[in-house]
C-alpha positions in Angstrom: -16.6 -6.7 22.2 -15.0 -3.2 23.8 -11.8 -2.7 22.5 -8.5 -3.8 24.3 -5.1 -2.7 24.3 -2.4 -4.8 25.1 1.1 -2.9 26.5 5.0 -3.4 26.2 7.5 -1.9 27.4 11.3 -1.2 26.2 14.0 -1.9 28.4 15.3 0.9 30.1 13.3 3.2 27.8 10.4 5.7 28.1 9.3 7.0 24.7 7.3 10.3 24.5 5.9 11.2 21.2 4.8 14.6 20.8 4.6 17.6 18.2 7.6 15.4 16.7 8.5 15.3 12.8 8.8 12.5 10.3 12.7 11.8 9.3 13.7 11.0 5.8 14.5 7.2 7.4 11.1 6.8 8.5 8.4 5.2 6.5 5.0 6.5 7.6 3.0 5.3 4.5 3.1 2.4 2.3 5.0 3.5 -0.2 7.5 5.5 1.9 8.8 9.0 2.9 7.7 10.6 0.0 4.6 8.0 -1.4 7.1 7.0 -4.1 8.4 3.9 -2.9 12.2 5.1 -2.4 13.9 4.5 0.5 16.2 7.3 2.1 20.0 7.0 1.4 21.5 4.2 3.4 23.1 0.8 3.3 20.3 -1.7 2.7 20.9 -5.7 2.6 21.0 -7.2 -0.8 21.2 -10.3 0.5 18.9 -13.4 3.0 18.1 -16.4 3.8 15.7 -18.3 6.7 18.9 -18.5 8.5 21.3 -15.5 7.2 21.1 -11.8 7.7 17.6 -12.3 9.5 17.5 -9.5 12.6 14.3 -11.0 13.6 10.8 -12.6 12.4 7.7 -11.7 14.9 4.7 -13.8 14.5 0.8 -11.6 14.0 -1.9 -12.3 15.9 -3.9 -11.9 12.8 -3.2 -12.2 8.8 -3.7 -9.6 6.2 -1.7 -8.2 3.2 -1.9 -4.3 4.7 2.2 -3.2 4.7 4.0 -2.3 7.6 4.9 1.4 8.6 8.1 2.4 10.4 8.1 5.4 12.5 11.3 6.4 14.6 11.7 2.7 16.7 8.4 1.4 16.2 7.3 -0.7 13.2 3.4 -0.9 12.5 0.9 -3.4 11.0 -2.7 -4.2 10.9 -4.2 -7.7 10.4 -7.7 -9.3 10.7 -8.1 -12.5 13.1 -10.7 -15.0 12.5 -12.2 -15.7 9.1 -14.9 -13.4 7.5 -17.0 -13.5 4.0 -15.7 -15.2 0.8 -17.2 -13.5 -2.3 -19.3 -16.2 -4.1 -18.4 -17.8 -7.7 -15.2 -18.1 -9.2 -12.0 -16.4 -7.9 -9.6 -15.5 -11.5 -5.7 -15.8 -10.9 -3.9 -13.4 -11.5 -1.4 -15.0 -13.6 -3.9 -15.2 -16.5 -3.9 -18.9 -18.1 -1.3 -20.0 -15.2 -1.0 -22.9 -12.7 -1.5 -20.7 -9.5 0.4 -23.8 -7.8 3.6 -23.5 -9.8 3.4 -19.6 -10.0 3.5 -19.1 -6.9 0.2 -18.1 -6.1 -2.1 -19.0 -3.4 -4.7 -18.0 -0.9 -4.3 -15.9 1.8 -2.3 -17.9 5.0 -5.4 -17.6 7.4 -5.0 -18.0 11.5 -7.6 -19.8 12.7 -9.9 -18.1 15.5 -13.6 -18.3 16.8 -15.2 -14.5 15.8 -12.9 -11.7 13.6 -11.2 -9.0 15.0 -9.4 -6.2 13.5 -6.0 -6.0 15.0 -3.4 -3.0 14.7 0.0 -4.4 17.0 3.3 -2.4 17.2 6.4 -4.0 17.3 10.1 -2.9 18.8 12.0 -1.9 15.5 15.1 -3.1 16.9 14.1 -6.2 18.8 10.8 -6.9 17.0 9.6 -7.5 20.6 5.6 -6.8 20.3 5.0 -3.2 22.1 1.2 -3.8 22.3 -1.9 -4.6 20.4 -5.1 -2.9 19.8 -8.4 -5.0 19.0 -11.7 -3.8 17.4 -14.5 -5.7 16.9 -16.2 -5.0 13.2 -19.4 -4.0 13.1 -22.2 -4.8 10.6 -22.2 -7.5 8.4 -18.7 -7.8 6.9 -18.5 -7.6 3.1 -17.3 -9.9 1.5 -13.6 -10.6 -0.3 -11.6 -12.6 -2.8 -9.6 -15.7 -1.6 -6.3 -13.3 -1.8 -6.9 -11.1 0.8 -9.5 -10.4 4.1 -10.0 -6.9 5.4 -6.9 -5.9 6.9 -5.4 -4.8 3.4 -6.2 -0.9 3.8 -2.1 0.0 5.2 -2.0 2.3 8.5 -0.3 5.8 8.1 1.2 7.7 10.8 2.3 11.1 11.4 4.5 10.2 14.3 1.7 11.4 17.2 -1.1 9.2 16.0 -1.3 5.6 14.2 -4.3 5.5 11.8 -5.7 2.0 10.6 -8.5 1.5 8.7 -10.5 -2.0 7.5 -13.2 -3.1 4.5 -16.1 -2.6 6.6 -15.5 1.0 6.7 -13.9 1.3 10.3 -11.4 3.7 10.8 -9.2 3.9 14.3 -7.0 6.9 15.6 -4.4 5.4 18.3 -1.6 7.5 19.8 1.8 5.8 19.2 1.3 4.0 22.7 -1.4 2.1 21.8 -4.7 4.7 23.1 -7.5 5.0 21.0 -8.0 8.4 20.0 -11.2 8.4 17.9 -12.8 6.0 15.9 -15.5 6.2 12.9 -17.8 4.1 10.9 -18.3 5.3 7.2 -19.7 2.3 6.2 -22.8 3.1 8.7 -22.8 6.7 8.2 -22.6 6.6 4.1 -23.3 3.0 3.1 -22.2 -0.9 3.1 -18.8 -1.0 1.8 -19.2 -3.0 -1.2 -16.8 -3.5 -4.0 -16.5 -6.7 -6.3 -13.3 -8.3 -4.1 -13.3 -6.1 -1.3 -12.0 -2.9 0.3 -8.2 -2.1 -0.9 -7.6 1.7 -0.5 -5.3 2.8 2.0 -5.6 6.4 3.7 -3.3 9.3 2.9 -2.3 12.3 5.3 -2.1 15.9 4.2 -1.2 18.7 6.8 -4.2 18.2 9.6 -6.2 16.0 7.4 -6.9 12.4 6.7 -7.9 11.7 3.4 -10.1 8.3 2.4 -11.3 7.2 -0.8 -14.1 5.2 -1.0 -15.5 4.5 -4.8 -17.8 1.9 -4.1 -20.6 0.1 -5.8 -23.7 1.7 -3.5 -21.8 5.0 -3.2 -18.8 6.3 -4.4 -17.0 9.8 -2.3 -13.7 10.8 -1.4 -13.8 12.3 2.0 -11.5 14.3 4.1 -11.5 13.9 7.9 -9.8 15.8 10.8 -7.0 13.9 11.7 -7.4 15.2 15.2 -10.9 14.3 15.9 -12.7 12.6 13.0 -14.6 15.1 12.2 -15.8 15.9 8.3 -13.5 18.6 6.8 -14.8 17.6 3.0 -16.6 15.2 1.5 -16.9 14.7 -2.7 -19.5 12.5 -4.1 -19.5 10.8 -7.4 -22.1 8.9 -9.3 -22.7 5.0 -7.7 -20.8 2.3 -9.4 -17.9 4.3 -10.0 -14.7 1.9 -8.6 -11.3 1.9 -7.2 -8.8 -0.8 -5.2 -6.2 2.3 -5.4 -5.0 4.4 -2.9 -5.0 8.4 -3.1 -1.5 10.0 -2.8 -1.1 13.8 -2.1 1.9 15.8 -3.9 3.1 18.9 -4.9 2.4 20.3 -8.3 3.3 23.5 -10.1 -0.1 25.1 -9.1 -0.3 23.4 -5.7 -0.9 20.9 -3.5 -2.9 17.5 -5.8 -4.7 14.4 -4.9 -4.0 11.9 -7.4 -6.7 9.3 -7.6 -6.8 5.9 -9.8 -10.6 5.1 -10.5 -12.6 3.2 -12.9 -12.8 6.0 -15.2 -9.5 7.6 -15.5 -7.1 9.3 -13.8 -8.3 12.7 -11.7 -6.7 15.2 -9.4 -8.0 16.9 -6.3 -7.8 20.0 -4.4 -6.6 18.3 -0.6 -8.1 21.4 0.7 -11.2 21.4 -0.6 -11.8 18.3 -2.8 -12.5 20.5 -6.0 -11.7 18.7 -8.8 -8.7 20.4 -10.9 -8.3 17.9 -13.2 -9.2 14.8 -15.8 -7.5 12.1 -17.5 -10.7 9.7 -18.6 -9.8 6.6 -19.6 -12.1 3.7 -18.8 -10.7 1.0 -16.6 -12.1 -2.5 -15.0 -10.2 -2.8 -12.2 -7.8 0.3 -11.3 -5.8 -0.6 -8.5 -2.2 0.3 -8.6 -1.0 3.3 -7.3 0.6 6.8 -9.1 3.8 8.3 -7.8 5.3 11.6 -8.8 8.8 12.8 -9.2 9.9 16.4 -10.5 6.7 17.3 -11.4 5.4 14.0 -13.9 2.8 11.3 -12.3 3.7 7.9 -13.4 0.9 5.4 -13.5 0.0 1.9 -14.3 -3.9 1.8 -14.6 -4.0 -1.7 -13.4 -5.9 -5.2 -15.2 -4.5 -7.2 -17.8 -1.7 -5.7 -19.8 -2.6 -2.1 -18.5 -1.6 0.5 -19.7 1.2 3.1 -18.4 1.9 6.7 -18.7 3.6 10.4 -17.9 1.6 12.8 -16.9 2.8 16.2 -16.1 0.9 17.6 -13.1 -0.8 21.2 -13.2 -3.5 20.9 -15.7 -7.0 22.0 -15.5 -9.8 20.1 -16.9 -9.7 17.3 -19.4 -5.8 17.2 -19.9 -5.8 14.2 -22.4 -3.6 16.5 -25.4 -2.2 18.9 -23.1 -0.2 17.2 -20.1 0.0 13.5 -21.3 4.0 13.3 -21.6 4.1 9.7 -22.7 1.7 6.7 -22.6 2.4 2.9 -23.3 -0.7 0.9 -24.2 0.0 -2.5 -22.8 2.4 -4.3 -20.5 2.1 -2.5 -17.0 1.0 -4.2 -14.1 -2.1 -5.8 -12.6 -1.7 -5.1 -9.4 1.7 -3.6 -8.2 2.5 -0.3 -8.5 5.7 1.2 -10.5 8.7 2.7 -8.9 10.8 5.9 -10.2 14.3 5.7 -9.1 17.1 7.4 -10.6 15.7 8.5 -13.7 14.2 4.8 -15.0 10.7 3.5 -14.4 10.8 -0.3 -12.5 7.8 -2.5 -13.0 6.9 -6.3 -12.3 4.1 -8.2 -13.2 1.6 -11.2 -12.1 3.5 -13.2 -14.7 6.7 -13.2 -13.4 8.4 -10.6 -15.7 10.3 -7.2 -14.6 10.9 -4.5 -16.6 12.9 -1.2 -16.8 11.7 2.2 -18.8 13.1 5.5 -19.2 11.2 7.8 -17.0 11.7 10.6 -19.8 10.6 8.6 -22.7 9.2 5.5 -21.4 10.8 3.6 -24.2 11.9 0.2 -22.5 15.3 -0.1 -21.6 14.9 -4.2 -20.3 12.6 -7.0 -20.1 13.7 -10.2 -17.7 11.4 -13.1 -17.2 12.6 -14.4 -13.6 9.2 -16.4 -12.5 6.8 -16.3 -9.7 4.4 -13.9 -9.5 3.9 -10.4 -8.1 1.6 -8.4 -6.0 3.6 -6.7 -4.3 4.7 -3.1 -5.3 8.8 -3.2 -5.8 11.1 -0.7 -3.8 14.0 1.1 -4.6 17.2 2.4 -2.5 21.1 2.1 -2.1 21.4 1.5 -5.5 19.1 -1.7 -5.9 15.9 -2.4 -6.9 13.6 -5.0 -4.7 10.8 -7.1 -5.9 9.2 -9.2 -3.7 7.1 -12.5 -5.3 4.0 -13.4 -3.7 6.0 -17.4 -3.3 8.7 -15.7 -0.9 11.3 -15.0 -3.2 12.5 -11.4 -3.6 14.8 -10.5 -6.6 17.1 -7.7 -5.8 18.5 -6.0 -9.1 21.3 -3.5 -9.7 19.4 -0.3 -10.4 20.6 0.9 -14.3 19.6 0.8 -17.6 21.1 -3.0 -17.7 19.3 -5.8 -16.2 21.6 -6.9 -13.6 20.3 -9.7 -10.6 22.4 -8.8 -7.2 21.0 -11.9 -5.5 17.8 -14.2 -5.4 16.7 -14.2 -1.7 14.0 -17.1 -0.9 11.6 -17.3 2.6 9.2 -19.4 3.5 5.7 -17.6 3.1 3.1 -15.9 1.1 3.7 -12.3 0.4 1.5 -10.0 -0.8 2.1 -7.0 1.0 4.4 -4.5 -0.5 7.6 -4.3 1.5 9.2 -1.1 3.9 12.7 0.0 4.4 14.0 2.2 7.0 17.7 2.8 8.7 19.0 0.4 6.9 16.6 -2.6 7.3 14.2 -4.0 4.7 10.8 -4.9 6.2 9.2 -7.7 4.8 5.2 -9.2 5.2 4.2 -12.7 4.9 0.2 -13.0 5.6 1.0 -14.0 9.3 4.0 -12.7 10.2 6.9 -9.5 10.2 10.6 -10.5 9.1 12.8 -7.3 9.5 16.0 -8.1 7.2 19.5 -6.5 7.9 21.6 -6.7 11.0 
């Protein structure tokens, strides 16, 4: 199949994108501005329904759990149409020893379609009128995934010139904000199957004129920096086979320098975004690290992912094994499967597959709250305009006062299944269900 794009237009409008910069209210990445999953200062909606405060819903042409991206008027998402591989045997809930009926857990919403595609469609951020769509077909065999998600879950990133999507098999597409294909690549051909126990999951990271991908599979395991202009290998880090990640790599600024934080199987390491030198180590031996670090002021603040992970503070700028030198705090047990945390005004927010949400101080990490409210969550929370958001995988999303008191602002229920982790930018909150794009705020 040769890909196809698919054009809209804007009334009245003719957008050219070029040499522009990112503003504070756009959200190029999933986890925001800064990769820390706090929106920019402005009025956001506390409060929904199916038929309140709804500026408009836009049907996919494909499902997925990737999140969408929102650069200057034009909101991003990438799905997969038609169904692929299941992996064989047993799929484990989440919710460990839980009805995944009554929490609020289910497959992923499929649309049904003869052959899979890998879609990435831009949408009108005002409108949500569809601006175009962009089809690849995969190549190779397609690995195979657990019941939750397919292999549109990798998020795009965007520097405002150039969207960048990439999928489980190991595809990777460069489209200008139009809609053009700018290069593509195959790493699954070029280094190995993508295989990893329930699928692809890491999303790709910019830094200055770099794309950064990791890729800590089961046949091989690298993290790999590409020319975001043309593809092209800048650097490229291999580690021994078998070593394992669903996370996604973030790149911030520590005392020494820029650092690439990476989440993997064992421990917690740092890289040079330069050159992929590795500065530093936490080890720490973990089944299945997926959620993803963020930094504020100079400390890393991680949940390692699986059962009851742990959580911790680590100050960045060490060198080597930094176990008993930059470890500020660490919290055995109780941080989430899945989801990622949030920092926001000094305290540490957290939600789990079981339905609980928590509150720590970011200085201490001594627990401030602990609310059961039900359902379950996947979905990393957000922060901004004084609230908190987190978004349950059965629809509902529980906005709470930010503070060291638990405080619920509202209880906002949709019809749906949402897994992906929610985006908010000039004063909307973005929300997606499997199959389609609600943008929340008038």
């Amino acid at each position: 199949m040769v890909p196809k794009v698919w054009f809209g237009w804007v009334p009245g409008v003719l957008v050219l994108v070029t040499g522009v910069s990112l503003s504070a209210n756009d959200w190029p990445h999933w986890r925001g501005p800064t990769s820390t999953g706090v929106a920019a200062l402005s009025p956001l909606p506390a409060t929904w329904s199916t038929s309140e405060n709804i500026a408009w819903q836009a049907p996919l042409q494909g499902s997925g759990v990737s999140s969408p991206i929102v650069f200057g008027n034009r909101v991003f998402v990438t799905s997969q149409a038609g169904d692929g591989r299941r992996r064989a045997g047993n799929h484990p809930t989440l919710t460990q020893g839980g009805d995944p009926t009554t929490a609020g857990e289910s497959t992923l919403a499929r649309r049904s379609r003869s052959g899979v595609a890998f879609l990435v469609e831009a949408f009108d951020r005002t409108s949500g009128k569809r601006l175009w769509i962009h089809e690849m077909a995969p190549e190779g065999e397609l690995p195979p995934v657990h019941d939750k998600h397919n292999l549109a879950s990798a998020s795009p990133v965007t520097d405002g010139e150039r969207v960048y999507a990439w999928f489980g098999t190991g595809q990777i597409v460069a489209l200008d904000v139009g809609g053009k294909p700018v290069w593509s690549k195959h790493l699954g051909k070029e280094y190995g199957a993508f295989d990893i126990n329930w699928g692809h999951a890491s999303s790709p990271v910019l830094f200055e004129d770099s794309i950064i991908l990791l890729c800590y599979h089961s046949p091989a395991s690298y993290i790999v920096a590409l020319d975001k202009r043309t593809g092209a290998v800048k650097w490229k880090v291999d580690k021994p086979a078998g070593q394992e990640s669903y996370s996604s790599p973030i790149v911030v600024q520590g005392p020494g320098g820029n650092e690439t934080i990476v989440n993997s199987a064992t421990g917690v390491e740092s890289f040079d975004p330069a050159t992929g030198k590795s500065l530093w180590t936490y080890p720490e031996v973990n089944r299945f690290p997926i959620p993803v670090s963020m930094v504020d002021n100079g400390i890393l603040y991680l949940s390692r992912g699986y059962r009851s992970s742990p959580f911790m503070a680590i100050r960045l700028g060490g060198r080597g094994d930094i176990t008993k030198s930059h470890v500020v705090w660490r919290v055995p047990t109780g941080g989430p499967y899945v989801s990622s945390l949030v920092h926001y005004q000094g305290v540490i927010y957290m939600s789990t597959d079981n339905g609980i949400v928590s509150a720590f101080d970011a200085g201490s990490g001594q627990r401030l709250w602990q609310e059961r409210v039900g359902g379950t969550f996947s979905a990393s929370p957000i922060a901004g305009d004084g609230k908190v958001y987190f978004v349950s995988e059965g629809g509902e999303t529980i906005v709470v006062k930010a503070g060291r008191t638990f405080g619920v602002v509202s209880r906002n229920k949709l019809e749906g299944h949402f897994v992906a982790s929610p985006a908010a930018s000039g004063g909307k909150v973005f929300l997606r269900a499997d199959d389609r794009l609600i943008a929340i705020g008038k």
